[in-house]
C-alpha positions in Angstrom: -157.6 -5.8 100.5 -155.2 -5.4 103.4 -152.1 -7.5 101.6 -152.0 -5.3 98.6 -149.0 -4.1 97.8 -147.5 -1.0 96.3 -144.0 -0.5 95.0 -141.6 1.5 97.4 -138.5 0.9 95.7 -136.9 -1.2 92.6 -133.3 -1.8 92.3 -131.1 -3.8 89.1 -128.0 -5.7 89.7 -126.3 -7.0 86.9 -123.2 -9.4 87.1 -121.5 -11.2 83.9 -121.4 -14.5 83.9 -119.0 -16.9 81.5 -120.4 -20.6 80.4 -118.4 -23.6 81.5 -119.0 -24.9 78.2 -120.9 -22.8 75.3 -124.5 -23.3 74.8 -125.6 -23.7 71.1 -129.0 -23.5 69.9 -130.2 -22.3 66.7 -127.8 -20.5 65.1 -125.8 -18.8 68.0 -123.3 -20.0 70.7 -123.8 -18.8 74.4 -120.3 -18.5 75.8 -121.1 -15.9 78.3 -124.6 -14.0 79.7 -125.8 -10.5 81.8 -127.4 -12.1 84.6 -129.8 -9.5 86.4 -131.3 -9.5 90.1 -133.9 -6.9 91.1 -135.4 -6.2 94.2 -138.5 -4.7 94.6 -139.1 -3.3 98.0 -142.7 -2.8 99.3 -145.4 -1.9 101.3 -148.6 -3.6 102.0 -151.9 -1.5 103.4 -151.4 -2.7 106.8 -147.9 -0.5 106.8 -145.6 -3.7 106.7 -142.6 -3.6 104.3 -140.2 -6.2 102.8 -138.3 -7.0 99.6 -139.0 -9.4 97.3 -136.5 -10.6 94.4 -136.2 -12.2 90.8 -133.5 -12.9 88.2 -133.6 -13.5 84.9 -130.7 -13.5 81.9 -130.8 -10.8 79.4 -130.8 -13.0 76.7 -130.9 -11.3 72.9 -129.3 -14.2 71.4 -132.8 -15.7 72.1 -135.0 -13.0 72.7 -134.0 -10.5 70.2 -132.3 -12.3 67.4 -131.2 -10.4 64.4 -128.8 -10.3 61.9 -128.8 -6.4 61.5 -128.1 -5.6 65.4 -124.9 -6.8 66.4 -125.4 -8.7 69.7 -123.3 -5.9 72.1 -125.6 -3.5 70.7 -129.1 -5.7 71.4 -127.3 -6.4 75.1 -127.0 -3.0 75.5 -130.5 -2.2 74.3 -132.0 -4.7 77.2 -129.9 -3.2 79.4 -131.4 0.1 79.3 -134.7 -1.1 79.0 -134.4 -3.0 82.5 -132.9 -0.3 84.1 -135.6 2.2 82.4 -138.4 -0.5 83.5 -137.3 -0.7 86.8 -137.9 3.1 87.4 -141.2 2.9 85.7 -142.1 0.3 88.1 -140.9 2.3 91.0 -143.3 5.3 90.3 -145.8 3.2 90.1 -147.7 3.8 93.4 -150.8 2.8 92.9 -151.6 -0.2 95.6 -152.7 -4.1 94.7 -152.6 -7.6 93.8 -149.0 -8.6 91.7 -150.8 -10.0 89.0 -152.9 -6.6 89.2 -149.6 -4.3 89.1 -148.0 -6.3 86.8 -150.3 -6.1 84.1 -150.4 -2.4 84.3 -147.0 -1.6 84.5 -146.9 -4.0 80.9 -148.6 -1.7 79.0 -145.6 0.7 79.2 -143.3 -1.8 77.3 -144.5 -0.9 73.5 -143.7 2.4 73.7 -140.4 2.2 76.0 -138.9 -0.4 73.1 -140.1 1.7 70.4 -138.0 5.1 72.2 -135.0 3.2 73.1 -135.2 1.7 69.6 -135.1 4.9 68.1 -132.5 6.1 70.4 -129.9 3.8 69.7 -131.1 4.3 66.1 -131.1 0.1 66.0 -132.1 -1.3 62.4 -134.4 -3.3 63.8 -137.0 -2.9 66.6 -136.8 -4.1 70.0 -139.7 -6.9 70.0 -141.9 -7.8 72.5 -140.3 -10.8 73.7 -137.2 -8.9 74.4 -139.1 -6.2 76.5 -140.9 -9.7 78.3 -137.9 -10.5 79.1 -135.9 -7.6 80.5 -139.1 -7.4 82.4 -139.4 -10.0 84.4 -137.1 -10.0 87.0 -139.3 -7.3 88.5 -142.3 -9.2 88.3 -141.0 -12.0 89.5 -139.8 -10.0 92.5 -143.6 -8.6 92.9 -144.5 -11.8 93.9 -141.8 -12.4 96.1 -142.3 -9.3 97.9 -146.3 -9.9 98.3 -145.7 -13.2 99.8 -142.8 -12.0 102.3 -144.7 -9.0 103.3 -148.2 -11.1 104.4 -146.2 -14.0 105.6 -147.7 -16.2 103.0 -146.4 -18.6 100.2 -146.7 -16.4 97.8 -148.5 -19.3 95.7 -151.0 -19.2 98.6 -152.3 -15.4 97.4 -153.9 -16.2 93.6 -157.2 -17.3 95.4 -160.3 -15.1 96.1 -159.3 -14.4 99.6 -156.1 -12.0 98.2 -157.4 -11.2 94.7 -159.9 -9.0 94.2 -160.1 -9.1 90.7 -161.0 -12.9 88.9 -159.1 -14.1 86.1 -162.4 -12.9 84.1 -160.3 -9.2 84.4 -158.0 -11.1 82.0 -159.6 -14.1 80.2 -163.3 -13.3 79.7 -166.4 -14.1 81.4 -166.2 -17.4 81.0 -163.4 -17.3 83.9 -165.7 -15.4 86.0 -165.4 -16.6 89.5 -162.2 -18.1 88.5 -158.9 -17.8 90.1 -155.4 -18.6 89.5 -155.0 -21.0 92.2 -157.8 -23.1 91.1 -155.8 -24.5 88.4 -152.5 -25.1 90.8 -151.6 -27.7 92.9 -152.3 -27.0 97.2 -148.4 -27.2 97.6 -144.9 -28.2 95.9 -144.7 -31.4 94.2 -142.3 -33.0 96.1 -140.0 -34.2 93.0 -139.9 -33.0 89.2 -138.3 -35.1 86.1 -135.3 -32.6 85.4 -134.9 -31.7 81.3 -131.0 -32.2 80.6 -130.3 -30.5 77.3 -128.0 -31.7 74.9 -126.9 -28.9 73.0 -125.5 -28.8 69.5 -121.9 -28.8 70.7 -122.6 -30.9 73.4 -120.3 -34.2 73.5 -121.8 -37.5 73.5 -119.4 -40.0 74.5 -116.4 -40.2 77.0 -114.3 -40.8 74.6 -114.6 -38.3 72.4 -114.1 -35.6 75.6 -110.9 -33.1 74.4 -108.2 -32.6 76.5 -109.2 -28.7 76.6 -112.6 -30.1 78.6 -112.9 -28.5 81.8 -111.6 -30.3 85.1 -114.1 -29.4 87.4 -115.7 -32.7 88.5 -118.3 -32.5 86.7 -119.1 -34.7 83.2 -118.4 -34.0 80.0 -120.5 -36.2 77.8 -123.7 -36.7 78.2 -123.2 -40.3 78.9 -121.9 -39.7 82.2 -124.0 -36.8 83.0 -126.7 -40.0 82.6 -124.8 -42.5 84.3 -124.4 -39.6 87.3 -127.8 -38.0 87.5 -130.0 -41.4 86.2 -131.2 -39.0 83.7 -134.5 -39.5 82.7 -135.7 -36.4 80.3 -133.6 -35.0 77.5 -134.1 -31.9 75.2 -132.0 -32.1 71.9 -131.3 -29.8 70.2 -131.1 -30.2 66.1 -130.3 -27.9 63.4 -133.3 -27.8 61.5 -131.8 -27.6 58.2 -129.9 -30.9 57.7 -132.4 -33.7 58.2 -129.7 -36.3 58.2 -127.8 -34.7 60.7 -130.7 -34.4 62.9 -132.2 -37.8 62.5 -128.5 -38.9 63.5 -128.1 -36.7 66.4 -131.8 -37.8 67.6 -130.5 -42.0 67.3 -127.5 -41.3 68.9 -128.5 -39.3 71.8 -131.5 -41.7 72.2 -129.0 -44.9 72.1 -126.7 -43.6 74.2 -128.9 -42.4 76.8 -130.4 -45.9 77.1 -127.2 -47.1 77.6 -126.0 -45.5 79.8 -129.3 -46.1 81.8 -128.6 -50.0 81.5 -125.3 -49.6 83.2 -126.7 -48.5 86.2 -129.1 -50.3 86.6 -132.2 -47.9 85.6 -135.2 -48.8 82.9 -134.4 -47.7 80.0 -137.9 -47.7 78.8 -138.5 -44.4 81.8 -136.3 -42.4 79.2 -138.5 -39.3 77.6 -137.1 -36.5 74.7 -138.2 -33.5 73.0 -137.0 -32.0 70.4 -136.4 -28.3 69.3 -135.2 -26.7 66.4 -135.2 -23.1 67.5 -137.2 -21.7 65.0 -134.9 -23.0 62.0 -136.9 -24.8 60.1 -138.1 -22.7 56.8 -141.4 -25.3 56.7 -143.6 -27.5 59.4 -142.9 -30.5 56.4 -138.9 -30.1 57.6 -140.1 -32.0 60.8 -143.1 -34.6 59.5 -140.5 -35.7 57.6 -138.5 -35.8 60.5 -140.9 -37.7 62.5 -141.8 -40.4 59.3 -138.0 -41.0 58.8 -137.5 -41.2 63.1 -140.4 -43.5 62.9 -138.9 -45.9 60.2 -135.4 -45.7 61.4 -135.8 -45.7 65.5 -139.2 -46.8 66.9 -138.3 -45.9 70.5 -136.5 -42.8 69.9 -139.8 -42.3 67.8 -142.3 -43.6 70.9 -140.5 -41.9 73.4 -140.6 -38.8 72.2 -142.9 -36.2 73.7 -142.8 -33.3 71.7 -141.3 -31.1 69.4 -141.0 -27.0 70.2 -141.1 -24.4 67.9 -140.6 -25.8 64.7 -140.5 -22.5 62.2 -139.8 -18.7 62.8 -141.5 -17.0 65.6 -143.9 -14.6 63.5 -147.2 -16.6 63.3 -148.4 -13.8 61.0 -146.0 -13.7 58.5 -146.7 -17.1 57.0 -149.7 -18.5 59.4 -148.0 -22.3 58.9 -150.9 -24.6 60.0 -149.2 -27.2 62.4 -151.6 -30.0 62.1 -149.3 -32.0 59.6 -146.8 -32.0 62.9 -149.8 -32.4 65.7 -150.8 -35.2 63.9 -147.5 -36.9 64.3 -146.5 -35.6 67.6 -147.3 -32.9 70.3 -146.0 -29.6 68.8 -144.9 -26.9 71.0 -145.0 -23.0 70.9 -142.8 -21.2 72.7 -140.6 -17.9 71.0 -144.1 -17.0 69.2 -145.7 -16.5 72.4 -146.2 -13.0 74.0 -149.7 -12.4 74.4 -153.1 -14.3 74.8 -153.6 -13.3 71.3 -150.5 -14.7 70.1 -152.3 -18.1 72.3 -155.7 -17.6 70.7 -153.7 -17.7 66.4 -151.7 -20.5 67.5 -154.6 -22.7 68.5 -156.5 -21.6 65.2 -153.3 -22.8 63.4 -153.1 -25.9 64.9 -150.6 -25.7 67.4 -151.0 -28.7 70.4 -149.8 -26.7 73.4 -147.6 -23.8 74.8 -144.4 -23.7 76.7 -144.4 -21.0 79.9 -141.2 -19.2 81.1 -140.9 -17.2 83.6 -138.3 -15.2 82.0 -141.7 -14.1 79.8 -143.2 -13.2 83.5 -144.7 -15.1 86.2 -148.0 -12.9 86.3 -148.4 -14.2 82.6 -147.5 -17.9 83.3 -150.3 -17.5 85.7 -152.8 -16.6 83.1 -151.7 -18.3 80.5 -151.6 -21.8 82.6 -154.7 -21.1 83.8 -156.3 -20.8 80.3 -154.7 -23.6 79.3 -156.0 -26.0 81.9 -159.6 -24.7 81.6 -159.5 -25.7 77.5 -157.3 -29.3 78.0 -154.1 -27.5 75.8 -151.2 -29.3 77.4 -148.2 -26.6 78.6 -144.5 -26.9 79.3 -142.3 -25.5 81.9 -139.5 -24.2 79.5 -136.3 -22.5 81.3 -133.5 -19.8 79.8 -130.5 -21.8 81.2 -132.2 -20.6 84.3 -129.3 -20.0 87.4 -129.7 -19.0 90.9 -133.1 -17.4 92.0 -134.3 -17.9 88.6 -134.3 -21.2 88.4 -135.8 -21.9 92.0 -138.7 -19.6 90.7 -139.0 -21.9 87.6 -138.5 -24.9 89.2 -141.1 -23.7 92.1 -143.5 -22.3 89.0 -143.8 -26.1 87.8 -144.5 -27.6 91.0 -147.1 -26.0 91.7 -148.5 -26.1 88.1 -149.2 -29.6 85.9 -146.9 -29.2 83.2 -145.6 -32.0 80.7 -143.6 -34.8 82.1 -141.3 -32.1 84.0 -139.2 -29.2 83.9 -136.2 -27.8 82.0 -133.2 -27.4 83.9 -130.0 -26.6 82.2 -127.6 -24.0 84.4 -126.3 -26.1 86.1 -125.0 -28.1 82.9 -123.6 -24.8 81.6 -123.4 -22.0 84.8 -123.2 -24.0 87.8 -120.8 -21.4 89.3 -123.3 -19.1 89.0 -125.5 -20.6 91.1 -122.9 -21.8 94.0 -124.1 -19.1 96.7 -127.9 -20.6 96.0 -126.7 -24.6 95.8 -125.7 -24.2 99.8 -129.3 -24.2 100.4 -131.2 -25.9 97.6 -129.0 -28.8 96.8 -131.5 -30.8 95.4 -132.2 -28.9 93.1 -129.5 -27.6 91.4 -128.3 -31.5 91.8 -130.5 -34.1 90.0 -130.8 -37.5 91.2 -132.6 -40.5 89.8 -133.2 -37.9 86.8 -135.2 -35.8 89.2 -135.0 -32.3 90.9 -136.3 -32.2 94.9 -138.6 -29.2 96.2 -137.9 -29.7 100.4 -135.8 -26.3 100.2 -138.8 -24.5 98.8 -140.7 -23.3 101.7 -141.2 -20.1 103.9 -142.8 -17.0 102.7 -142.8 -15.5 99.4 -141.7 -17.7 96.5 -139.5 -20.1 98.4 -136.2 -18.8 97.6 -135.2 -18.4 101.3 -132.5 -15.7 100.5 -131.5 -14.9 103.9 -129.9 -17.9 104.1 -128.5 -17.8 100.8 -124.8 -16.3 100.8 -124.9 -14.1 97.9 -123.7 -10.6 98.9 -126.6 -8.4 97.2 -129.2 -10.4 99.1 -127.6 -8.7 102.1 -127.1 -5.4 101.4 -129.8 -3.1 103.3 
């Protein structure tokens, strides 16, 4: 097809970025991140050139976890597999679809782990989710560049008119004649719910806010960051391992939140939650008897909550926990156990209710995996990585223009909104949440909405 693309030229930037307050989930604490951009310049058959860009953290703490690896050595390993994936991608030269390209270019990521593994001599193995990650900032900037270099929305291009292969390539014959955009809305949803999380060192009430909290304007308790944004979704955080310190956290969070909503004025019955342990639990029976005791002790925190996300440890092999003791309770979530449609195919066979998408897993794989989720009725979330900048416009643009649960996740600006300053001058309303929501009128133009040439971030302008 005349708007395939091939890959001219792929090119990192990295930037360190510090927390305005530290991020705890699990067992770590985010204080400060490696932010990358890459952008891809291409070519399409008609001659036509333009860049397309992405972002994405390079998050070990989540993506690579270990106890083994200390964490500047698991940063250091994503950062030469970016930069060693980005010249991969740039001798790629074969032309077509991103989707195409992208899956292609993946198939390099077991072995270029496994050598810069054994390079850095690391005790434990890069794993997949890690190489996802480091990853897809490129991707994300394929898509990007295919949409600025037809002069489409690059959500326009997943039909039969710019593919030429159906999703059968990828999900069977049953998806014959099939296409990405047949499971995606025509255009933006004009508004999104917004996901605030409340982390595990996140302060609940004004008055508990130390002297030592930042002065910036913004809140510091997540009653005020209610009472100021008429928040309407929360993800909380628990430990996993203390049940009456999570059923505590759950209550409080849950009755503060509704009061705070009462004292502006908003229904308190609108409020949603989710909960996510990170992968701490040892068993799925950590969280029924989460959910019986929640059920006995709150009825509304218990009602109005959604779903929980990845209860146990991220192998699904290892111990093959059958989730329907959870799914039987509540909607129960994967999300760190999911790298591959095979990963997708065991965690339905074990009982799993739905699957949480991230870009920073790649958008080329959202697409897929949202699309085989919609076909079988398996309910999917748009899950972010503290998402700033570019990266969460793409995640925020990714879910309106998909169906996901209730909403999206949206935490940088909670804990790196000066990251995300140079992109806030043209998306307001969506790194600022109003009525609990998040706006899509900035998205437009070509490519995937971004509209970076009016965004005043210096790499966006360097030729």
């Amino acid at each position: 097809m005349k708007s395939d693309i091939r890959i001219l030229t792929v090119e990192p930037y990295l930037s360190l970025e510090k927390a305005r307050e530290p991020l705890k989930f699990g067992a770590v604490v985010v204080e400060d991140g490696v932010y990358c951009h890459v952008r891809v310049r291409v070519e399409n058959r008609a001659g036509q050139v333009a860049d397309g860009w992405g972002a994405i953290w390079l998050m070990d703490f989540w993506a690579f976890p270990s106890k083994v690896v200390p964490h500047e050595v698991r940063l250091e390993a994503f950062r030469r597999l970016n930069a060693d994936f980005c010249r991969i991608a740039a001798g790629y030269t074969e032309f077509g679809h991103p989707i195409a390209i992208m899956t292609e270019l993946e198939k390099a990521l077991p072995d270029l782990k496994r050598r810069i593994s054994q390079e850095m001599a690391l005790a434990e193995e890069i794993p997949l989710l890690g190489a996802l990650v480091c990853a897809s900032p490129v991707d994300a900037a394929l898509h990007d560049a295919f949409g600025m270099v037809n002069g489409i929305d690059s959500y326009s291009g997943y039909t039969a008119d710019w593919m030429d292969h159906d999703l059968s390539r990828y999900l069977g014959p049953a998806f014959a004649g099939k296409y990405p955009g047949d499971y995606m809305r025509p255009a933006f949803a004009p508004e999104l719910p917004a996901f605030h999380l409340v982390g595990g060192l996140d302060i609940l009430r004004r008055a508990d806010v130390p002297p030592t909290a930042p002065r910036d304007g913004l809140p510091n308790a997540l009653e005020d960051w209610v009472r100021r944004d008429g928040l309407i979704c929360l993800k909380v955080k628990l430990k996993g391992t203390d049940l009456a310190w999570d059923l505590e956290r759950t209550i409080e969070v849950v009755r503060i939140a509704r009061e705070a909503r009462v004292e502006i004025g908003a229904d308190p019955d609108a409020l949603r939650f989710s909960a996510d342990t990170n992968e701490q639990c040892e068993h799925p029976q950590y969280i029924v008897d989460y959910l019986r005791r929640l059920r006995e002790l709150d009825p509304f925190a218990f009602d109005h909550l959604l779903y929980v996300e990845q209860p146990t440890e991220r192998d699904l092999r290892a111990h093959r926990y059958d989730m329907r003791s959870i799914a039987a309770l509540k909607p129960v979530i994967i999300d760190e156990s999911l790298t591959s449609l095979e990963d997708f195919a065991l965690a339905m066979e074990l009982g799993w209710s739905g699957i949480a998408l991230k870009t920073c897993k790649g958008h080329s794989n959202a697409l897929i995996f949202a699309a085989k989720a919609a076909a079988h009725g398996i309910p999917y979330t748009i899950q972010d990585l503290t998402n700033p900048g570019i990266s969460l416009l793409h995640s925020v643009g990714l879910a309106a223009r998909l169906y996901p649960m209730m909403g999206v996740e949206a935490n940088s600006p909670q804990f790196f909104p000066a990251t995300s300053r140079p992109e806030e001058t043209v998306h307001p309303n969506i790194f600022n949440r109003r009525g609990g929501m998040v706006r899509t009128s900035s998205l437009r133009g070509p490519g995937l909405g971004y509209r970076v040439a009016e965004i005043p971030r210096r790499i966006f302008h360097q030729t």
